[in-house]
Backbone bond lengths (Angstrom), bond angles and torsions (degrees), N, CA, C in turn:
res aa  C-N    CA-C-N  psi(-1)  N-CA   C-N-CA  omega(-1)  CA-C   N-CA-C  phi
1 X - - - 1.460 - - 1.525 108.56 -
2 X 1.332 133.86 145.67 1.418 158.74 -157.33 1.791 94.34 -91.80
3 X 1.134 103.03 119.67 1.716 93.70 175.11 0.933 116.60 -71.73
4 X 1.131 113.02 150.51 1.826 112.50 177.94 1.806 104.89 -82.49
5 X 1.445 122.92 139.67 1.022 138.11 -171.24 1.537 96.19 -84.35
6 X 1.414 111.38 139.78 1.729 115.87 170.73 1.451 110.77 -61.19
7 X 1.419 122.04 141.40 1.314 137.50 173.01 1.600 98.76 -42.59
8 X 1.428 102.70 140.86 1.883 101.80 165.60 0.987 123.40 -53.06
9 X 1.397 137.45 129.06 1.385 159.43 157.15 1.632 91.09 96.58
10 X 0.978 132.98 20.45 1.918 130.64 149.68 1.210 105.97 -82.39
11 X 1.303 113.45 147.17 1.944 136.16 168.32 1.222 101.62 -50.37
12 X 0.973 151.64 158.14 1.877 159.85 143.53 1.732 87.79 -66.31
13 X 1.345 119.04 127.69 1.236 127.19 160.50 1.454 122.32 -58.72
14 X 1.253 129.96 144.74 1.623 126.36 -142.95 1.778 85.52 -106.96
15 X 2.057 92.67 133.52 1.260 99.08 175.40 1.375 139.91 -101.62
16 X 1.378 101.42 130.06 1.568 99.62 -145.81 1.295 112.92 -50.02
17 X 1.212 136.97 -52.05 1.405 149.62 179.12 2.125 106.64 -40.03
18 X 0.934 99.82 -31.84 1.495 109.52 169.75 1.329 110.80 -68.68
19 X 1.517 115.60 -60.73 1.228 128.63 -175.10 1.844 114.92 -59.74
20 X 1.417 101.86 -36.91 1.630 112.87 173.75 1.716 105.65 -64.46
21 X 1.072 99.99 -53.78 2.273 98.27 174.26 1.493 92.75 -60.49
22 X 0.825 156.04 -53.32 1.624 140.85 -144.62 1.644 97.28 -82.71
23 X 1.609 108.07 -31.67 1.565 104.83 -166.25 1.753 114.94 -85.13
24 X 1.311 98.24 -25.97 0.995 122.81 162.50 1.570 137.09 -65.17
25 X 1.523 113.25 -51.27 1.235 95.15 168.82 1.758 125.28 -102.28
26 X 2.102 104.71 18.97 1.182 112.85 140.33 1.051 133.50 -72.92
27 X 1.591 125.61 -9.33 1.299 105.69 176.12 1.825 108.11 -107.09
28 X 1.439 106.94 -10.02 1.287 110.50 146.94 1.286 124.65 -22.47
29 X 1.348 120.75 -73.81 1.581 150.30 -152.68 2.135 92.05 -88.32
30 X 1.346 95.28 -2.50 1.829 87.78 177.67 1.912 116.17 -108.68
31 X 1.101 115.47 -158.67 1.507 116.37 -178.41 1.592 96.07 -87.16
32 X 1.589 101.03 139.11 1.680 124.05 -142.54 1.815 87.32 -78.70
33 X 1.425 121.82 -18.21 1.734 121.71 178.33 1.175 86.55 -62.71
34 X 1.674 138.86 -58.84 1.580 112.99 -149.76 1.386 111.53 -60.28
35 X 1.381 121.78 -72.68 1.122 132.24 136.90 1.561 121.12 39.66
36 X 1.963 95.27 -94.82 1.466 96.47 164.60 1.443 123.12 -51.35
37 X 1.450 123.01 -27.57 1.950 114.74 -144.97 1.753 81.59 -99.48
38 X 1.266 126.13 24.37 1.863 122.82 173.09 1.412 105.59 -147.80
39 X 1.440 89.00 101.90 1.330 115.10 -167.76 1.916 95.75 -89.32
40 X 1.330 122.82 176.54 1.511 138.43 -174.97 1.627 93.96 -51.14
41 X 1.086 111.12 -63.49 1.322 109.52 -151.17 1.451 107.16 -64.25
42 X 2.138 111.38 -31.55 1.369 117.65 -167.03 1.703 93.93 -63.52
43 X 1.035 120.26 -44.56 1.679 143.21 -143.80 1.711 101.22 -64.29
44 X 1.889 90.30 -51.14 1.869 87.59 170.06 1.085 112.61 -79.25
45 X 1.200 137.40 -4.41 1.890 145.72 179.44 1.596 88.35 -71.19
46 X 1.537 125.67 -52.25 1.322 107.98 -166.24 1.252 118.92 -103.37
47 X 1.546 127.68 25.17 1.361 146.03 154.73 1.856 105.31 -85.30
48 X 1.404 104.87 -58.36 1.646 103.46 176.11 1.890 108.58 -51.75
49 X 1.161 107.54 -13.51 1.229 81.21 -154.98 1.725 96.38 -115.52
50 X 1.632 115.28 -5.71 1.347 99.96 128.52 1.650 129.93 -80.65
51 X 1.034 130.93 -33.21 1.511 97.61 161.02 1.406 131.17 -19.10
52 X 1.681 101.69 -71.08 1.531 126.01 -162.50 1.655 90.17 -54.85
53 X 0.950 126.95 -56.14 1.655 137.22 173.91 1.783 110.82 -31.18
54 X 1.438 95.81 -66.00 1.271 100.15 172.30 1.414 127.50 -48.79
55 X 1.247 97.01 -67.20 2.184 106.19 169.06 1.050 95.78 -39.21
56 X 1.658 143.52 -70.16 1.375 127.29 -131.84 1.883 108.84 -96.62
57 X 1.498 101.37 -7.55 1.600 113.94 155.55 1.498 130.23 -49.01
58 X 1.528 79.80 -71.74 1.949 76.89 163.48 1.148 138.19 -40.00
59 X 1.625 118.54 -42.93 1.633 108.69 164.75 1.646 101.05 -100.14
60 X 1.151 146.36 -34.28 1.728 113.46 -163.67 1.324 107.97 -107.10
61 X 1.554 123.08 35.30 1.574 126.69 175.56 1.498 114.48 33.36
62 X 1.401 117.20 53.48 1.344 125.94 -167.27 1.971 97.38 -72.66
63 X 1.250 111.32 -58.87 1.436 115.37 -179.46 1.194 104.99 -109.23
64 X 1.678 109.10 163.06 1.499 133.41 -175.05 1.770 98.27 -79.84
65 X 1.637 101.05 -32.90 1.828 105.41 -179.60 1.044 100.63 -65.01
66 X 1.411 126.75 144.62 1.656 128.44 151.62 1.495 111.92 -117.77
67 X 1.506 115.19 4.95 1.474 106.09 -157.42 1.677 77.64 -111.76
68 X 1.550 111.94 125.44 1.603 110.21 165.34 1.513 118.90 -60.84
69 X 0.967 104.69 -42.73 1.681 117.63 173.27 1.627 106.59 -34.42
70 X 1.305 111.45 -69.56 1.836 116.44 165.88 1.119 120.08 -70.84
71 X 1.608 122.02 -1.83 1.284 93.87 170.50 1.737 107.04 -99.59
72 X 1.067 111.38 38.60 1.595 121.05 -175.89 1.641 98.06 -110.13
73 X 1.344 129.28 -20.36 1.182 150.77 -158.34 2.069 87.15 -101.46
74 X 1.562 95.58 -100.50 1.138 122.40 171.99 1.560 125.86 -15.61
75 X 1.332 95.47 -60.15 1.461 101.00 -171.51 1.734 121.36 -106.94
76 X 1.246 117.65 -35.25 1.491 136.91 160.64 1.344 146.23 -57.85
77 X 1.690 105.00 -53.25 1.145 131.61 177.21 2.068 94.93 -85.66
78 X 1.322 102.22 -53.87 1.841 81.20 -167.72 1.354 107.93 -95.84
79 X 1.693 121.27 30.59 1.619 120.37 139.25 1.220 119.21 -102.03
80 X 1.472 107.81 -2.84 1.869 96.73 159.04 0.815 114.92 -112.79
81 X 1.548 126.93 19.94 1.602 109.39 168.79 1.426 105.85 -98.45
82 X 1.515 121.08 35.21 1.520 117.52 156.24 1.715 101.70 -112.23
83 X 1.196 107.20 8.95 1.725 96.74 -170.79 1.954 114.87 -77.85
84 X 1.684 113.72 10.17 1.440 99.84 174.71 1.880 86.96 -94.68
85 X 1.040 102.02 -6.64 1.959 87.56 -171.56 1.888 102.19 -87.25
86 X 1.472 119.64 -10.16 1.246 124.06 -163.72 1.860 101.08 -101.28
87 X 1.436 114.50 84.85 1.479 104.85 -170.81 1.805 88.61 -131.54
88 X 1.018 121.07 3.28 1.510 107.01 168.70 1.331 117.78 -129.38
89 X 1.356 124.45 156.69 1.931 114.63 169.49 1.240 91.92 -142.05
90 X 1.510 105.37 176.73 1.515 107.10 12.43 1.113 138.55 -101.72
91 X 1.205 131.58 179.49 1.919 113.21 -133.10 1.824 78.13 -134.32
92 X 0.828 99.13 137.82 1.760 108.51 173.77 1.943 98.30 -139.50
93 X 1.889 80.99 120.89 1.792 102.83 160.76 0.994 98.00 -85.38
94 X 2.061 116.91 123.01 1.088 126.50 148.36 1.391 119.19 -90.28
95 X 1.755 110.05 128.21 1.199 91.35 -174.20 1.931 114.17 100.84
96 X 1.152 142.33 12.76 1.359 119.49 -131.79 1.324 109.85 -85.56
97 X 1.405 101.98 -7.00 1.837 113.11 -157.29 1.796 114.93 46.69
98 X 1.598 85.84 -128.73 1.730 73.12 167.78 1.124 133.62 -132.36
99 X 1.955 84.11 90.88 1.774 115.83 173.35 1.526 121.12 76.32
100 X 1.118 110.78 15.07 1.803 129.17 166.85 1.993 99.64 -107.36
101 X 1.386 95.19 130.09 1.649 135.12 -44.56 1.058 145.37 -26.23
102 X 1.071 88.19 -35.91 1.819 109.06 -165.62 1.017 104.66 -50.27
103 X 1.283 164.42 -98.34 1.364 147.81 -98.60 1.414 87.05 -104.71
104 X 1.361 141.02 -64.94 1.693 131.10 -177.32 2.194 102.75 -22.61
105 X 1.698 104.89 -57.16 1.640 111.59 -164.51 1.488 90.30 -59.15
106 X 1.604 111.06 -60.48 1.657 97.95 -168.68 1.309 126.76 -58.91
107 X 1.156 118.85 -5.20 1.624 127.72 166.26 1.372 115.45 -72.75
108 X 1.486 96.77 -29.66 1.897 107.77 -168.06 1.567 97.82 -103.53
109 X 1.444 133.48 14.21 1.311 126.68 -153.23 1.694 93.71 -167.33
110 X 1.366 134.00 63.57 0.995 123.38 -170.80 1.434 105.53 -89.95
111 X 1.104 130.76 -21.27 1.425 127.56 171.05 1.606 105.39 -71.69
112 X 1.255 136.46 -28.76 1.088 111.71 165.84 1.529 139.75 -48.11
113 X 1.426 129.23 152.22 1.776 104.50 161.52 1.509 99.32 -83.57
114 X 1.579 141.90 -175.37 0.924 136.48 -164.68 2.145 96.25 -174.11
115 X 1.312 108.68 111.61 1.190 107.95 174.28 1.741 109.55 -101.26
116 X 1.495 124.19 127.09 1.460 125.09 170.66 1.262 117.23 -98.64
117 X 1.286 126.41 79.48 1.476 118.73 166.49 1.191 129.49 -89.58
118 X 1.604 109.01 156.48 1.623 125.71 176.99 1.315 115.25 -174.08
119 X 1.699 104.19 143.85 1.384 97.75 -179.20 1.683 116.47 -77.89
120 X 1.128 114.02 7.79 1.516 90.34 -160.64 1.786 87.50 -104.65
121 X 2.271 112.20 155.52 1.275 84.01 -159.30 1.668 85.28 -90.05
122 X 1.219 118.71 -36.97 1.585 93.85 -171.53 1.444 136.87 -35.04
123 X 1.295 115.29 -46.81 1.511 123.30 151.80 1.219 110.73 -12.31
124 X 1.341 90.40 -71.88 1.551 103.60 -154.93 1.766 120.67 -67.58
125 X 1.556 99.92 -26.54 1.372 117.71 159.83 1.518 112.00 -48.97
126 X 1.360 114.99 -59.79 1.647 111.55 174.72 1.143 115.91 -38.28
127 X 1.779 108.83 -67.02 1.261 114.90 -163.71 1.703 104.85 -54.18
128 X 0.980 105.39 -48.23 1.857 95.90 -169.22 2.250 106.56 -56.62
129 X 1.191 91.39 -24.61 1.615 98.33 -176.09 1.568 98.79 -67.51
130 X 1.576 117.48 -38.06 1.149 105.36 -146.90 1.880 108.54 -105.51
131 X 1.435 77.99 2.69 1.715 100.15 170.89 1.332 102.85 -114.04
132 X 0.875 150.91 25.39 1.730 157.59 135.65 1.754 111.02 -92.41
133 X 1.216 112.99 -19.59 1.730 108.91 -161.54 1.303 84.42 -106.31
134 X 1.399 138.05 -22.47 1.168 133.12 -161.72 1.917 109.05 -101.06
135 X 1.181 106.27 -19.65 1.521 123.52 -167.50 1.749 113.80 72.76
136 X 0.769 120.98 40.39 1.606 134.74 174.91 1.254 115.14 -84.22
137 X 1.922 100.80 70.33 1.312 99.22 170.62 1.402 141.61 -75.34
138 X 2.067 96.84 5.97 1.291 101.55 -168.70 1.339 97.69 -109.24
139 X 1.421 136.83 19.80 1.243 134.78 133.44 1.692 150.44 -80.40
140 X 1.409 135.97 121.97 1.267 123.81 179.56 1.749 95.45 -110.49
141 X 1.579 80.94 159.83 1.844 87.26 -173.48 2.067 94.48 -131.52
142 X 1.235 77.35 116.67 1.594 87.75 165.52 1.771 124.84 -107.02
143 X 1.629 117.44 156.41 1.084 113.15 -167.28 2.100 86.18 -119.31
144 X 1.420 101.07 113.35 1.586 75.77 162.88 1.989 96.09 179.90
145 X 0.759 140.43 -168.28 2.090 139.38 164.79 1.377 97.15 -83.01
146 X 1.180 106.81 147.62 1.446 118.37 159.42 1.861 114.56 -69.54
147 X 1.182 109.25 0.25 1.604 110.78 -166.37 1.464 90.07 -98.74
148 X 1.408 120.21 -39.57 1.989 123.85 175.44 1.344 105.73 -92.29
149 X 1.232 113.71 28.91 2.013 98.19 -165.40 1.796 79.93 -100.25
150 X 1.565 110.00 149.17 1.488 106.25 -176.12 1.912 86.01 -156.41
151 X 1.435 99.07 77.96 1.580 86.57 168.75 1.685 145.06 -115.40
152 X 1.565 118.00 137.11 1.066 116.04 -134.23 1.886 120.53 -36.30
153 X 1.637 87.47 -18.55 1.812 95.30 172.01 1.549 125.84 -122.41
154 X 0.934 131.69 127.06 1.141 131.93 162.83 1.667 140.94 -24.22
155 X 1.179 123.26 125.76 1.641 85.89 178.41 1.657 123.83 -126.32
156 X 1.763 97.87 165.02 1.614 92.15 -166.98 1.120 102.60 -81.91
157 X 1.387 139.13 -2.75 2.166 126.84 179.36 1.732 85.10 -146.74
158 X 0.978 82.22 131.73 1.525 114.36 152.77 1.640 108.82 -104.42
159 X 1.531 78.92 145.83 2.109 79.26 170.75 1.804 111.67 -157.58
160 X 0.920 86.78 117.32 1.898 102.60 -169.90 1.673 112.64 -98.10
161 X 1.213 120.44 125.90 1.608 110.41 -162.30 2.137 79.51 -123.57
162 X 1.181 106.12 121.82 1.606 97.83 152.63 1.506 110.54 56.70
163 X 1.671 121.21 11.63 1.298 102.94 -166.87 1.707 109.24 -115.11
164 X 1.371 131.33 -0.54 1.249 136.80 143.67 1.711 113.94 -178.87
165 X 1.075 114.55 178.26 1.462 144.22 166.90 1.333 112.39 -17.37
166 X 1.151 152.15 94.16 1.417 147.32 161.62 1.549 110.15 -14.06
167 X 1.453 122.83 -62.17 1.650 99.02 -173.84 2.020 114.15 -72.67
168 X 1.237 113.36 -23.69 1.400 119.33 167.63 1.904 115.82 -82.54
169 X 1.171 133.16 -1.16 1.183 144.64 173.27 1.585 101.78 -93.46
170 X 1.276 109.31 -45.21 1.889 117.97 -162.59 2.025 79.93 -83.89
171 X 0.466 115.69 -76.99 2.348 112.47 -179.94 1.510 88.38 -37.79
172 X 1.198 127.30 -56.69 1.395 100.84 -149.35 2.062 104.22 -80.90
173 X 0.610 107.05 -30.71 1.860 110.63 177.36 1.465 98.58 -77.58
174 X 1.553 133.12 -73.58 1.267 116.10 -151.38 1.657 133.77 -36.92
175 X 1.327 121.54 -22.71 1.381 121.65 158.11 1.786 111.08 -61.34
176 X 1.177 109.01 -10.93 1.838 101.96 177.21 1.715 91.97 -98.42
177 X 1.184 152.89 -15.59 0.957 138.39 -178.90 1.601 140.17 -83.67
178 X 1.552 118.72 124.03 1.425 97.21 172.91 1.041 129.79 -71.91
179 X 1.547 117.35 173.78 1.341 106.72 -150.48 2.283 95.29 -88.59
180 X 1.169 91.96 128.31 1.841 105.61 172.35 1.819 82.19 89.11
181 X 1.432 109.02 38.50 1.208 108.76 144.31 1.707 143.91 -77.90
182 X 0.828 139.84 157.46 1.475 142.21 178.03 1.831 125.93 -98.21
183 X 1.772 111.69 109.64 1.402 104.36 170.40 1.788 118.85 -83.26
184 X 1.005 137.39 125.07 1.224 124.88 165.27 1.177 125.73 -128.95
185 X 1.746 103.21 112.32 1.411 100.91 -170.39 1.256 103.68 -126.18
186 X 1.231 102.13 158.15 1.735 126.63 -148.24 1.852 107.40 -97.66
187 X 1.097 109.51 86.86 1.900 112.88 -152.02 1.802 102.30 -80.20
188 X 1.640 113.54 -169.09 1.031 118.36 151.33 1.454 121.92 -138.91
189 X 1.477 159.11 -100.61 1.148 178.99 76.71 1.411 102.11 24.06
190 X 1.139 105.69 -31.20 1.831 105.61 -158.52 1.611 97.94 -113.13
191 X 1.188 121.78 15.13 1.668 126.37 -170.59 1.733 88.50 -56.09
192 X 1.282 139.42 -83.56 1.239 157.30 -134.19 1.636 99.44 -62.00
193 X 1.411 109.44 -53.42 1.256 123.52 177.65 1.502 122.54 -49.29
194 X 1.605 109.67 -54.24 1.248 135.50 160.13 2.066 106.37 -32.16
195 X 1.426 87.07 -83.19 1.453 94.45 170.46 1.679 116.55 -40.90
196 X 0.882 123.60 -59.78 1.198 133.19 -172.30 2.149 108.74 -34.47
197 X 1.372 80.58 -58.97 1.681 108.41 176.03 1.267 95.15 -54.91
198 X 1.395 133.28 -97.64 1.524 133.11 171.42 1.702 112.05 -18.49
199 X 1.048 150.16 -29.94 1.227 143.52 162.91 1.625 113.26 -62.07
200 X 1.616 104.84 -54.75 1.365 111.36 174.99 1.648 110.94 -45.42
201 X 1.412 86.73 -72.22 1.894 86.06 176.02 1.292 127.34 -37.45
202 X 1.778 126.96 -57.07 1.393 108.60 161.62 1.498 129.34 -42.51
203 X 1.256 118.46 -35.26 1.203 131.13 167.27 1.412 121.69 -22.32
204 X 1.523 98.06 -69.54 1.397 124.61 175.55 1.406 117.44 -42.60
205 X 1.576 121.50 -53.41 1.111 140.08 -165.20 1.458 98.57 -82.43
206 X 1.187 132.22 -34.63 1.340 126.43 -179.13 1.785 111.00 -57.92
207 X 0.983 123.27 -8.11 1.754 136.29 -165.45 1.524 92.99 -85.78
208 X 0.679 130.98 -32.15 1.758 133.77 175.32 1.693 89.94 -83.67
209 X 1.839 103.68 158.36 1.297 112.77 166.00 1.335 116.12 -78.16
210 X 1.572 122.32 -43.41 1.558 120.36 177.87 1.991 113.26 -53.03
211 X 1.663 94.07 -3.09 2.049 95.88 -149.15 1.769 66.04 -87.26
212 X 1.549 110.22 -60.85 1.599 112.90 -150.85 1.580 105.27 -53.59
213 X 1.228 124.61 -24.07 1.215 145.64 -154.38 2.287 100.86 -63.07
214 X 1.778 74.20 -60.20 1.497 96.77 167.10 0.930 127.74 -46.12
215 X 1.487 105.66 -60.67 1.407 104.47 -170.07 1.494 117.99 -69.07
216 X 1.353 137.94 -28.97 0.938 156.56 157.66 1.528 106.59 -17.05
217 X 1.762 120.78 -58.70 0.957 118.43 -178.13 2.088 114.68 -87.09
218 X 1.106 97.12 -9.10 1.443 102.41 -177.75 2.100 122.95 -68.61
219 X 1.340 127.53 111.68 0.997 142.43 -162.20 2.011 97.41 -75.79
220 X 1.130 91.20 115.73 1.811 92.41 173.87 1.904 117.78 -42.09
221 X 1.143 113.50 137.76 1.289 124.58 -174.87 1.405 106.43 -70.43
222 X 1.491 132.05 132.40 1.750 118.80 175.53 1.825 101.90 -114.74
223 X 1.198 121.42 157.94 1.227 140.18 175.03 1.530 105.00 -113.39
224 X 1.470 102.37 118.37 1.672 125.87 178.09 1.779 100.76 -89.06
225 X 1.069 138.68 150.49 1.395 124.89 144.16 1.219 94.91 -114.78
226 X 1.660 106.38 156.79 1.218 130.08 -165.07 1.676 131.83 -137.93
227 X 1.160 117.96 121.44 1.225 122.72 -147.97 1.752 106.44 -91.63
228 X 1.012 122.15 89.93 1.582 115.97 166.85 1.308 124.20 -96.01
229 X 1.924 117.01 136.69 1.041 106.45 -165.48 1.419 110.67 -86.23
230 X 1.986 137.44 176.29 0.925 104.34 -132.61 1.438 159.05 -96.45
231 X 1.580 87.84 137.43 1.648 97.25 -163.68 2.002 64.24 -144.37
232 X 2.017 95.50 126.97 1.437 110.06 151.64 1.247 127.99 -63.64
233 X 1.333 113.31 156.62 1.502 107.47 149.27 1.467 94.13 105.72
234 X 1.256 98.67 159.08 1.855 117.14 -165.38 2.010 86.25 -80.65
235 X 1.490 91.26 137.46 1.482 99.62 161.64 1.683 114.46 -113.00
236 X 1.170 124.54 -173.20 1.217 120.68 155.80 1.740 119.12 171.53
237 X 1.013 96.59 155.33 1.631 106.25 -172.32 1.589 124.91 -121.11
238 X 1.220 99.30 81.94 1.563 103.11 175.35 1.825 125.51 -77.59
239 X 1.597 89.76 121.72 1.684 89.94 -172.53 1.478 99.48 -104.48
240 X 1.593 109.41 138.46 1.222 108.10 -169.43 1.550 111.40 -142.89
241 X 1.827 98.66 84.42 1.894 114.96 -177.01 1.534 105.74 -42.65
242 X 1.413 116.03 124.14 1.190 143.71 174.63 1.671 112.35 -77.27
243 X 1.208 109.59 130.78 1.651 103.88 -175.76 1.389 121.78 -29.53
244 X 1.506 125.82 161.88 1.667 126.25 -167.69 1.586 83.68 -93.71
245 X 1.204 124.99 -33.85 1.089 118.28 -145.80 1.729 97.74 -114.09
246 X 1.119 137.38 -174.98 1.975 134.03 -163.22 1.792 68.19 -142.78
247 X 2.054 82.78 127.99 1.159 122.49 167.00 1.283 126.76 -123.84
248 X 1.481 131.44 158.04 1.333 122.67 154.89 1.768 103.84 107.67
């Protein structure tokens, strides 16, 4: 049968088989763990689920990407290039928008549990669509702030993509964290700077005895750089060990 051509002034719907070579021989060009942990079946899980991304873009302006092609770059490739640091849960997306990281790792991480939060509800509408179409039973999607989020468990990784400031990201999660838990957030240009600030700030707090107390148990923050294929521009991944001990 003759495809039917998109209505005038509609996008041509993005073809998957295109999108599978691009995803594919980006993760080629990445560390050989991602690679292995996305198997055939994971691989078309994260082609369907740019589609579904795509369709539901056009009307609820979920992403700034509109071109599927980049968002194989953009959105896919540089949320799994934190997946050798993601080996324990449960793993809570702060922040997830729509479903970066989270849903790419929980595809690559099915034994994990995996929580996606965000306040906004449309988001969050996707994500639950796109974790039902996908069978992602090892995801739940919550709608709510990370400042009221109170859930019954703690978690061992946090992971923040684009969603604020290192010293206001590290305050705003650490009540979700267990204790000798993990932050990992997904930086750009300004990673060092970021950090820099977050050092100062503990700093500060160390001037009190309860501050020094803390810090005492607190594990130094390290900066990964990170290579995505192409997508410009400096990436980077700051992991940032959460006290051994529950503070505050």
């Amino acid at each position: 049968m003759t495809p039917v051509p998109p209505a005038a002034g509609q996008p041509a719907p993005p073809d998957p088989n295109d999108l599978r070579q691009r995803l594919d021989a980006g993760l080629a060009a990445m560390d050989p763990v991602i690679g292995a942990a996305l198997d055939v079946r994971a691989r078309a899980h994260l082609i369907a689920f740019i589609e579904l991304l795509w369709r539901w873009n056009r009307a609820f302006n979920l992403t700034a990407v509109r071109d599927p092609v980049a968002m194989i770059a953009r959105h896919l490739l540089d949320s799994l290039a934190v997946l050798p640091w993601v080996d324990v849960g449960p793993v809570l997306d702060a922040g997830t928008g729509a479903g970066l990281p989270g849903i790419p790792l929980a595809l690559a991480r099915p034994d994990l549990p995996f929580v996606l939060l965000d306040s906004n509800g449309k988001k969050t509408r996707f994500v639950r669509q796109a974790a039902l179409e996908l069978g992602l039973t090892n995801v739940a999607v919550v709608q709510t702030r990370l400042a009221t989020y109170r859930p019954p468990r703690k978690f061992a990784t946090i992971l923040a993509r684009a969603l604020a400031r290192l010293p206001e990201l590290y305050a705003a999660t650490a009540h979700l964290a267990a204790p000798g838990g993990r932050l990992l957030a997904l930086k750009g240009p300004d990673a060092a700077a970021e950090l820099a600030a977050l050092q100062v700030q503990w700093a500060g707090t160390g001037d009190s005895p309860a501050g020094a107390a803390r810090l005492a148990g607190q594990p130094a923050p390290r900066c990964y750089p990170l290579s995505i294929p192409a997508l410009p521009g400096e990436r980077n991944l700051i992991l940032i060990p959460f006290p051994t001990q529950p503070h505050g």
